[in-house]
Structure formats: C-alpha cells, structure tokens
C-alpha positions, 0 to 999 in steps of 0.5 A, a space after each residue: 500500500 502506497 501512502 499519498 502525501 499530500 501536496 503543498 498548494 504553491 499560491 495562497 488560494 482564495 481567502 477572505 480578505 479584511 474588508 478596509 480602505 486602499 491606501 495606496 491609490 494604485 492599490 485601490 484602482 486595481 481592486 475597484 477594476 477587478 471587482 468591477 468586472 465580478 459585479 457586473 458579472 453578477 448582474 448579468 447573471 440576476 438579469 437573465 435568472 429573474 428578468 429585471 432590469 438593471 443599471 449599475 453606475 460606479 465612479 472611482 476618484 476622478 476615473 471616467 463613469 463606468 456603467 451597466 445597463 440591461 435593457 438600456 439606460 434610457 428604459 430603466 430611467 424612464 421605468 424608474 421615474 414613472 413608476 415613481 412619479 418623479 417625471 415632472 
C-alpha cells in the first residue's frame, strides 16, 4: 500500500480578505477594476435568472463613469421615474 502525501498548494488560494480602505491609490484602482468586472458579472447573471432590469453606475476618484445597463439606460430611467412619479 502506497501512502499519498499530500501536496503543498504553491499560491495562497482564495481567502477572505479584511474588508478596509486602499491606501495606496494604485492599490485601490486595481481592486475597484477587478471587482468591477465580478459585479457586473453578477448582474448579468440576476438579469437573465429573474428578468429585471438593471443599471449599475460606479465612479472611482476622478476615473471616467463606468456603467451597466440591461435593457438600456434610457428604459430603466424612464421605468424608474414613472413608476415613481418623479417625471415632472
């Protein structure tokens, strides 16, 4: 019988990581640019899964408007202000 040793994981994996400000403003565009992609992904996801409509606007410090929308911006405002009343 063949005894297995088990191998050490050469990277760390995914972990938890503490949830606090960037402070080096590199750090935080790197962060707001991978996590932008996986919340976007997500919203894909809700999208197809539960049929709503969707707009997601986000800023970082002077960066240009990053932005999803599902339909398109247009029809989610125009839902969103009507239903609301706010269309004055």
């Amino acid at each position: 019988m063949v005894s297995q040793v088990p191998s050490k994981r050469l990277s760390q994996g995914r972990r938890n990581i503490e949830i606090k400000k960037r402070e080096k403003i590199e750090g935080r565009r790197v962060t707001f640019m991978k996590r932008r992609i996986g919340l976007f992904d997500k919203v894909v996801e809700l999208c197809i899964l539960c049929e709503v409509n969707v707009m997601i606007l986000t800023f970082l410090e002077g960066w240009k408007a990053f932005f999803f929308d599902n339909p398109d911006v247009e029809f989610v405002m125009e839902g969103y202000l009507t239903k609301w009343n706010l269309n004055r």
